[in-house]
N, C-alpha and C positions, 0 to 999 in steps of 0.2 A: 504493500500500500504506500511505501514512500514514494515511489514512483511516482505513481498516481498526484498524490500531495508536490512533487517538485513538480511534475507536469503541469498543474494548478498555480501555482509561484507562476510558473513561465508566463503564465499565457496572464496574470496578470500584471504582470511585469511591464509585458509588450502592451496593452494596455493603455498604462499607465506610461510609458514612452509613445505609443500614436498619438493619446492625445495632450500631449506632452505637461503632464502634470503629476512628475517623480519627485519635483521638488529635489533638494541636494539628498548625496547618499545617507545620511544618517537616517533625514524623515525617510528617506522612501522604504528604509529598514523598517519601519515605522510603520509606514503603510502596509507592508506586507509579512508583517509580525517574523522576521527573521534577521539575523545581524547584519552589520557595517558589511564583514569582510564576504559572504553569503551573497550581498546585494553585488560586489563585483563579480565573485565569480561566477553568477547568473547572467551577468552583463558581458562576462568574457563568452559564456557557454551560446548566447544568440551572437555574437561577434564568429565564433565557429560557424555558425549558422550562415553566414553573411552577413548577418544585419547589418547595413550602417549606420552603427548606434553613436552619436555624439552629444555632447555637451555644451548649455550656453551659458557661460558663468553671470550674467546679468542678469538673466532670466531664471535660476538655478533649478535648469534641470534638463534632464536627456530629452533626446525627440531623433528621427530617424532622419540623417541627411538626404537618403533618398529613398523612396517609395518602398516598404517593406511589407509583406503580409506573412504571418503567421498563424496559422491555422492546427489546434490540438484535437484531436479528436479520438476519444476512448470507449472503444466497446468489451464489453467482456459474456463472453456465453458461458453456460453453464449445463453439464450433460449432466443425470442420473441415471441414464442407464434406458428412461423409456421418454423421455422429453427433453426437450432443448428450452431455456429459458435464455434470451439477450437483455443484454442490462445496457443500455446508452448512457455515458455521463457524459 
């Protein structure tokens, strides 16, 4: 299930960078109830990604230099043996 809960962070993250209101890194830890150092390396992890994730120190806070989408999407089935049940989150 952590998985699941990092994948959740991400996608609120990105977010929280489109519409660009992360505010500097401490709030945005803030935001998304996880640490300082947590908040970069989620910011490194969509930089993996491609993102172009940058900074406007005036404005204090990330936004995408250029057009990014991100899309998370989680299914999980579940067999017993005589039926299938899917669970979308």
């Amino acid at each position: 299930m952590n998985s699941i809960k990092n994948l959740e962070r991400l996608q609120r993250l990105h977010l929280l960078i489109e519409n660009e209101q992360t505010g500097p890194p401490r709030e945005l830890a803030k935001k998304i109830n996880v640490s300082e150092r947590l908040v970069y390396n989620m910011l490194e992890q969509l930089k993996d990604f491609k993102a172009p994730v940058c900074y406007d120190r005036k404005r204090k806070t990330y936004f995408y230099c250029q057009r990014f989408e991100l899309q998370v999407n989680i299914s999980i089935s579940i067999f017993n043996g005589e039926s299938q049940t899917n669970i979308l989150l």
